[in-house]
C-alpha positions, 0 to 999 in steps of 0.5 A: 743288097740281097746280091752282096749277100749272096756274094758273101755267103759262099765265102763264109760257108768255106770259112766255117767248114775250115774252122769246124775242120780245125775243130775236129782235127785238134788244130784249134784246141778250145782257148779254155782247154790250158786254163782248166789244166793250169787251174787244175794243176795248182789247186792240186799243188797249193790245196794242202798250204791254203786254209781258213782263216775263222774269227771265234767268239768264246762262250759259243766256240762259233765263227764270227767272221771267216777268211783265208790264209795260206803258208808264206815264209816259214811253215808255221805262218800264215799270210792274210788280210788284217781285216780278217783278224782285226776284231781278235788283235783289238779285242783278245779278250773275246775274240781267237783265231783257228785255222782249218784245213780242207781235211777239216782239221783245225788248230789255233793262230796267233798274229805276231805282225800286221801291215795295217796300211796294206791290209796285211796281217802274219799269222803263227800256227803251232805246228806246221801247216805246209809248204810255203808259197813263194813270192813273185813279182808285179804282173803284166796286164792281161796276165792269167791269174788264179784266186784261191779262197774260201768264197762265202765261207764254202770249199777250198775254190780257185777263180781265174782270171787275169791281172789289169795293172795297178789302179790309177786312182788310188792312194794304196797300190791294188792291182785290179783283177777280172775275177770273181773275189767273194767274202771269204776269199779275203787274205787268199793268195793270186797265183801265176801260172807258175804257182808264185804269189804275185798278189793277195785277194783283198776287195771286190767291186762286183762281179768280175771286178776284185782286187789284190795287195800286190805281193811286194808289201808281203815280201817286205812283211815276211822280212821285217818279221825274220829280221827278228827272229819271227818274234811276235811284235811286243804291241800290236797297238803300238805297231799298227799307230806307228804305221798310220803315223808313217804312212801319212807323213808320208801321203802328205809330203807326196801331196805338198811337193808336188806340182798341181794342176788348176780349175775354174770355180766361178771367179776362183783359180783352185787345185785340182788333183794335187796328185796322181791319186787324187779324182776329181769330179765336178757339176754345173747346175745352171739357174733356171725359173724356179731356181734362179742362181747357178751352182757349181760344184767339184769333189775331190778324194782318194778312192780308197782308205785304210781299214782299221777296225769295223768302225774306224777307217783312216787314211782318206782324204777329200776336198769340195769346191762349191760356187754360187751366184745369181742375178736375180736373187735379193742379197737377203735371198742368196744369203739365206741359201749361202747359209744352207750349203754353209754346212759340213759333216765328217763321214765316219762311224767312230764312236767314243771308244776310237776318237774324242770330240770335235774341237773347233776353232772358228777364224776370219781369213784373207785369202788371195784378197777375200775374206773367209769364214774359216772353221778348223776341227780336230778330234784325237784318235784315243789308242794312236797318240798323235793322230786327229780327224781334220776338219775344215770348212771356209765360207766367203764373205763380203759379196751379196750374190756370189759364194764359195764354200771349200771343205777339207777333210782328212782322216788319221794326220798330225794336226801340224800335217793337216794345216800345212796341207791346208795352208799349201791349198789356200795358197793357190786360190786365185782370185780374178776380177771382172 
C-alpha cells in the first residue's frame, strides 16, 4: 500500500502544478466568473421593470402581505402570482393593491385577469411602469437561470440557478428550479441568459428547491387579455369559477380515458396511478404478537393543488386502498378494529363563507361480487355554482376476518364528474378467490 502512494504522488503533484499554471495564466477562468457577469448584467437590464407587489389594509395603509410583479405585454401590466393579490380580488372592500419601485416610488394596481389554475394573475398600473419582458420558450434541463424577486420583503435581489424540467408528478405544470426562491419572490419573472422570461417564481420547497409556472400559460394570459382590448374582466368571480369548472372537466376526462395500471390489495386487483401525475405510496404492517392482523395500505394523489384563497384550495385528488386480515383475531375482535379505521375526513380549512355542508348518502354496493358499505358526500362551493367537494368512502362487508376500505376524495368537481370517476375506479376492482 504505501509503494502505490508513493507511485501515485508525483504524478498528481505534476497535475496540480499544471492546473494552478492554468489558474494563473487565465487558462481555467473560474466557472463562477460568466455567471456573476450574466447575472449582473440582467439585474441591470431588468431592475427598472420588476417591482413589488404589496397587499394594503385600508385603515392603516400598512402592507398585509407582499409579493413581486414585473411588466409583461403592454407598459401598464404587470404579471404576478394570483396568490399574491387573492385577498384584494376576494375582498375589494378591505384590501388594495400598489406597487413599488426599487427607487421607492409608488403607485396603485388594479387586477383586470387571473389564471387561478396556474396561479397567474394581470395587474394594470396607471401610468407606465417599464419595458415589457419578453417571453421565451420551455427550457432544457440543466439550463442557467436567474430568479428576480423581492426575498422576505428585502431589495430588489437576483438568485441563480438552473432549470431541471417539468415536475414528473404533478397535476399542474412547474418547472423545477435549483434555487433559492423566498416568500416575497412570488410573481417574479426567471430569466434566461438572454433576459427572456421562460418562468414565473411560484413555490418553494426548501433550500435550493423552487419552483416556476412556465411561461407559456403567461403567453396565453396576455393574449387573451389583448384579444379584448386589455379590458378589465366584468367579474373576476365569474372568471376564476369558469376556470375551476374547465379545468376539472378537463382532469377527469384525462383520468377516465386513460389506460391505468393495476395493484394487489390482499384478495383485491385495484388501480394504481390512473395517470402520469398521479403518485402512489404504499405499506405493509405484518401481524405480529401484540398486533395479531396484517394492514396493508396504499395512497394515492396529485402532489399539488389549485390556490384559491388562504382557506380554500381546489383541484386536488386523492384515493386510499386499506386491507386487513387475521388469523387469530375472534370475528367480533377484527369487526371492533374494522370499525375503527372505518372513518374518513376531508382535509380542508374551508369554513362557512367558501362551501355549505356535507350531504350524504349511505348505499349497499356490489362490486365485483362483494358487498360494500358505500358513503358518498358532496358539499357545494357557495361563489363557484357547480362545483362540490366529493367525498367517498366504501367498507367491505360479509367477511369475519378480512377487510377493505377504499376513500376518494376530490376537491372542486361536478358531482356528475365525481361519480363518473368513482364509477370507472369500482369497475376495476378484481376480486380473487382462494
Amino acid at each position: 500500500m504505501a509503494g502505490n502512494h508513493e507511485s501515485r504522488t508525483p504524478r498528481l503533484r505534476t497535475v496540480w502544478s499544471t492546473l494552478l499554471a492554468l489558474l494563473l495564466l487565465g487558462g481555467m477562468p473560474r466557472p463562477s466568473a460568466a455567471a456573476d457577469d450574466v447575472a449582473r448584467a440582467l439585474y441591470d437590464a431588468h431592475k427598472q421593470s420588476v417591482y413589488r407587489v404589496e397587499v394594503i389594509t385600508p385603515g392603516t395603509d400598512k402592507k398585509n402581505s407582499l409579493g413581486t410583479g414585473f411588466v409583461i405585454g403592454r407598459d401598464d401590466l404587470l404579471a404576478s402570482n394570483f396568490h399574491v393579490v387573492a385577498d384584494a380580488v376576494h375582498t375589494p372592500e378591505v384590501y388594495r393593491l400598489e406597487w413599488q419601485s426599487v427607487t421607492g416610488e409608488r403607485g396603485p394596481l388594479k387586477v383586470i385577469a387571473v389564471d387561478v389554475v396556474h396561479d397567474l394573475a394581470l395587474l394594470q398600473a396607471e401610468r407606465p411602469l417599464g419595458v415589457p419582458h419578453r417571453i421565451g420558450t420551455l427550457p432544457d434541463k440543466g439550463t442557467a437561470l436567474y430568479s428576480l424577486g423581492h426575498p422576505l420583503g428585502l431589495d430588489l435581489a437576483i438568485v441563480p440557478g438552473s432549470a431541471n424540467g417539468l415536475l414528473e408528478k404533478a397535476l399542474y405544470d412547474k418547472i423545477h428550479f435549483t434555487g433559492n426562491i423566498n416568500p416575497g419572490m412570488s410573481g417574479g419573472p426567471s430569466l434566461d441568459a438572454e433576459g427572456r422570461v421562460v418562468g414565473v417564481n411560484v413555490a418553494t420547497a426548501g433550500e435550493a428547491v423552487g419552483f416556476l409556472v412556465p411561461a407559456q400559460y403567461l403567453q396565453a394570459l396576455v393574449e387573451r387579455v389583448a384579444a379584448r382590448g386589455f379590458e378589465p374582466a366584468a367579474d373576476l368571480t365569474a372568471e376564476i369559477g369558469g376556470q375551476l369548472l374547465a379545468n376539472q372537466h378537463e382532469l377527469l376526462a384525462e383520468f377516465t380515458r386513460g389506460v391505468w395500471p393495476t395493484q394487489q390489495l390482499g384478495r383485491f386487483q385495484v388501480p394504481g396511478e390512473i395517470s402520469p401525475r398521479i403518485d402512489c405510496w404504499g405499506e405493509t404492517d405484518l401481524a405480529t404478537e401484540k398486533k395479531p392482523y396484517v394492514e396493508i395500505e396504499t395512497n394515492c394523489s396529485g402532489q399539488d393543488e389549485v390556490y384559491v384563497s388562504k382557506r380554500l384550495s381546489a383541484g386536488s385528488i386523492s384515493y386510499q386502498f386499506f386491507w386487513f386480515e387475521s388469523d387469530t383475531l375472534t370475528p367480533r375482535a377484527f369487526y371492533r378494529l374494522y370499525q375503527q379505521r372505518h372513518n374518513s375526513r376531508f382535509l380542508s380549512r374551508a369554513d362557512e363563507t367558501d362551501v355549505g355542508n356535507f350531504t350524504c348518502s349511505v348505499r349497499f354496493v356490489t362490486v365485483s361480487g362483494q358487498s360494500f358499505k358505500a358513503n358518498v358526500c358532496a358539499r357545494p362551493y357557495k361563489r363557484y355554482p357547480g362545483l362540490v367537494d366529493f367525498m367517498v368512502l366504501l367498507a367491505m362487508t360479509g367477511h369475519e376476518r378480512e377487510g377493505m376500505l377504499f376513500t376518494l376524495d376530490l376537491s372542486s368537481v361536478t358531482l356528475d364528474n365525481g361519480m363518473q370517476l368513482l364509477q370507472a375506479l369500482l369497475e376495476r376492482f378484481t376480486w380473487q378467490n382462494r
